[in-house]
Every structure is written in structure tokens, then in C-alpha cells.
Backbone as CSV, one residue per row, in Angstrom:
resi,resn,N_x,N_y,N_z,CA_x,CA_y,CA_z,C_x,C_y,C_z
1,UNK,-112.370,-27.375,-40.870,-113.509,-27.452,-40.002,-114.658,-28.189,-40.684
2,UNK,-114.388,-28.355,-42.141,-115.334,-28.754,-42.658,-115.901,-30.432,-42.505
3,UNK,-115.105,-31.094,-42.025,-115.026,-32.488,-41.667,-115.207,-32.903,-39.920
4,UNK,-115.150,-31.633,-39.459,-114.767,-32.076,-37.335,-116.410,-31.739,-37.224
5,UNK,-117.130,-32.895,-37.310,-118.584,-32.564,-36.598,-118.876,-32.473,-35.243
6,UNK,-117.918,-32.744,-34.542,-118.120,-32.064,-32.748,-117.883,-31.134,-32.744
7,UNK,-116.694,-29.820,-33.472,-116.854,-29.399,-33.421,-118.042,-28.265,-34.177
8,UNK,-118.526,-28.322,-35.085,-119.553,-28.074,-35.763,-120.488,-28.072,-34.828
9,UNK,-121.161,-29.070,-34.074,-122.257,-29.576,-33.508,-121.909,-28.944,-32.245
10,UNK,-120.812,-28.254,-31.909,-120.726,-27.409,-29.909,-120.906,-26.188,-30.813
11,UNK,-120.173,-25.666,-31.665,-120.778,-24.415,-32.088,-122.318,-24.160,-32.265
12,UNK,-123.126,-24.623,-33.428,-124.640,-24.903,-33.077,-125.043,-24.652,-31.501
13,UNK,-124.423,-25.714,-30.662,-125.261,-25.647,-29.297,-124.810,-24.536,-28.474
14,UNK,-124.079,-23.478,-28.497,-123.393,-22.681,-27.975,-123.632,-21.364,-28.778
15,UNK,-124.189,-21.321,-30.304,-124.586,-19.956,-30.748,-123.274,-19.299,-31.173
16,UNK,-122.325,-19.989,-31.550,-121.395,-18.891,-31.918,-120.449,-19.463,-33.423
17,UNK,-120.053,-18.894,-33.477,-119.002,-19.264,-34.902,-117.914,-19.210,-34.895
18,UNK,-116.680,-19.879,-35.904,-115.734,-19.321,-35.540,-114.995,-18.224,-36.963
19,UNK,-114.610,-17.134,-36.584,-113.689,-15.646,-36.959,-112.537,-16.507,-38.082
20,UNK,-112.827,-16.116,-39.406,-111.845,-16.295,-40.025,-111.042,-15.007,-40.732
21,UNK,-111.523,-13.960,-39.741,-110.518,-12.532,-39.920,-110.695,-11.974,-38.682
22,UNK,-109.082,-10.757,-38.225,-108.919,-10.359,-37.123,-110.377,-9.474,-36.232
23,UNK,-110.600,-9.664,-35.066,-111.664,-9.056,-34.737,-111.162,-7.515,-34.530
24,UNK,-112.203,-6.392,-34.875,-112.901,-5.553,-34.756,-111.935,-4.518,-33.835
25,UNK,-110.936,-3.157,-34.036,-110.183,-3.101,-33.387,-110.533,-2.277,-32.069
26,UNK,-112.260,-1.924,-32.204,-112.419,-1.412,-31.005,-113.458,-2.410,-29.842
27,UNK,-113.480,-3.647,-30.154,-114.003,-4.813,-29.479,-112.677,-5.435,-28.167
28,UNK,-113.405,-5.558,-27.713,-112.159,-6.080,-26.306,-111.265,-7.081,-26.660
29,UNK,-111.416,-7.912,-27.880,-110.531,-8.939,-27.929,-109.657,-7.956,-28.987
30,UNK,-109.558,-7.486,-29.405,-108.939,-6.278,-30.441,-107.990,-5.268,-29.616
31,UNK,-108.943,-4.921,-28.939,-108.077,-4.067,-27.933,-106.937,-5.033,-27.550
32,UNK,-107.186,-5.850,-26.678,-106.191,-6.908,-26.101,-105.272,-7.410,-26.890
33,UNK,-105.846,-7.526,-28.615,-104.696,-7.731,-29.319,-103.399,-6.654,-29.788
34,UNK,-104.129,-5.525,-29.692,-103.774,-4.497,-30.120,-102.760,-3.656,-29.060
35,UNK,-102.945,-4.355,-27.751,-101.682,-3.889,-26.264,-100.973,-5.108,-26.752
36,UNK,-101.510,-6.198,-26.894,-100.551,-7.656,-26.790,-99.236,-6.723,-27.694
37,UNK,-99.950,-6.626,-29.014,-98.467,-6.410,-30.244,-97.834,-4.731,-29.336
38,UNK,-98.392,-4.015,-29.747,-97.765,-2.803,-28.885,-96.576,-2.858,-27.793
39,UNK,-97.420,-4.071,-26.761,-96.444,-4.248,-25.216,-96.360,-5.591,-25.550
40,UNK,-95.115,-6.344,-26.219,-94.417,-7.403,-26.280,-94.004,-8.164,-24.956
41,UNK,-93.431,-7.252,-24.066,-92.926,-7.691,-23.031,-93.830,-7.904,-22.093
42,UNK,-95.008,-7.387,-22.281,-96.022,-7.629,-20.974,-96.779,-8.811,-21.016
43,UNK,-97.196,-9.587,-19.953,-97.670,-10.832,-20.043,-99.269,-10.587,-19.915
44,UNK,-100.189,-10.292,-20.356,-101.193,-10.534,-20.495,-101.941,-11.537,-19.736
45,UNK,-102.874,-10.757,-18.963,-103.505,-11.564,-17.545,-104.922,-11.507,-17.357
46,UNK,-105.644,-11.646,-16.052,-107.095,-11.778,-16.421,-107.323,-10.191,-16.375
47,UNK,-106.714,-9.213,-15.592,-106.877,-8.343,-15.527,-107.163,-7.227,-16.586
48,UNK,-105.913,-7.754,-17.319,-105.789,-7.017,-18.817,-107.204,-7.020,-19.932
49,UNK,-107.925,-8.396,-19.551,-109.218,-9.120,-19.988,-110.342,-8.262,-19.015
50,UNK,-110.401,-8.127,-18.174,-111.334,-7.574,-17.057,-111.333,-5.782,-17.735
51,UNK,-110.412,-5.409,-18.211,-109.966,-3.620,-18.778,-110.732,-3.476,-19.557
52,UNK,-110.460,-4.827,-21.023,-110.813,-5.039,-22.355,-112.544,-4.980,-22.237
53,UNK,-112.674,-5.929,-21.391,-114.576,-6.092,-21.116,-115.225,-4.979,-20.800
54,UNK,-114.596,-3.839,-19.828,-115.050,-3.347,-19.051,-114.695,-1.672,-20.395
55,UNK,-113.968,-2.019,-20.918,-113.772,-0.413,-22.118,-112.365,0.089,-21.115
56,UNK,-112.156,-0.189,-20.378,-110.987,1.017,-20.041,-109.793,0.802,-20.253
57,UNK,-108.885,1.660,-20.006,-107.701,2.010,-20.410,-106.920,1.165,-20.122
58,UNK,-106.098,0.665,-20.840,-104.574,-0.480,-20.267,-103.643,0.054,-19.802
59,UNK,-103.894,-0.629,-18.563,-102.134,-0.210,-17.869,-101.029,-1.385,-18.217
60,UNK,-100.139,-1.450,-17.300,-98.945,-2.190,-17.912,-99.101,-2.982,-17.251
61,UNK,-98.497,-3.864,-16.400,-98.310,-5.148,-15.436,-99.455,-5.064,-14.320
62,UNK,-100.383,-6.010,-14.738,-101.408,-6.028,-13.831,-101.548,-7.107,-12.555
């Protein structure tokens, strides 16, 4: 990353960074990772994302 100045320069304009360790396992993208490995077979949808945002519980095939 140290050489891609667009990307450098959209981070700046956008306020964010990028994670060079797993996020946080009670943060929604954590959670989501954390059903992903658990439920292999399930395909992961917006819904599953809509659970994660929202704190609640994962169901299976949404």
C-alpha cells in the first residue's frame, strides 16, 4: 500500500483505514465472520449483514 497513492488519497477522503488484523469479535463484521467459519455451507447475504448491523441473532438461510 505503500506505493498505490489513489489508494492512499480515497482513504484520506473517506476517513478510514485499512485493518491489518482480524476485526473485533463482537463488531458486526466479526460476528459475520465468525457465522461465515461456523456455517460453511451457508451463503452469506444482505440479510445476514442487516442481523450483524442491527446486533441480533443469526439465523441460517436468509
Amino acid at each position: 500500500m505503500a506505493d498505490d497513492t489513489d489508494l492512499r488519497f480515497a482513504l484520506q477522503v473517506t476517513g478510514t483505514e485499512l485493518a491489518d488484523t482480524p476485526p473485533p469479535e463482537d463488531s458486526p463484521l466479526g460476528r459475520l465472520r465468525l457465522f461465515a467459519a461456523a456455517h460453511p455451507d451457508v451463503k452469506l447475504n444482505a440479510g445476514h449483514v442487516r442481523q450483524a448491523l442491527d446486533g441480533r441473532a443469526f439465523g441460517g438461510d436468509l
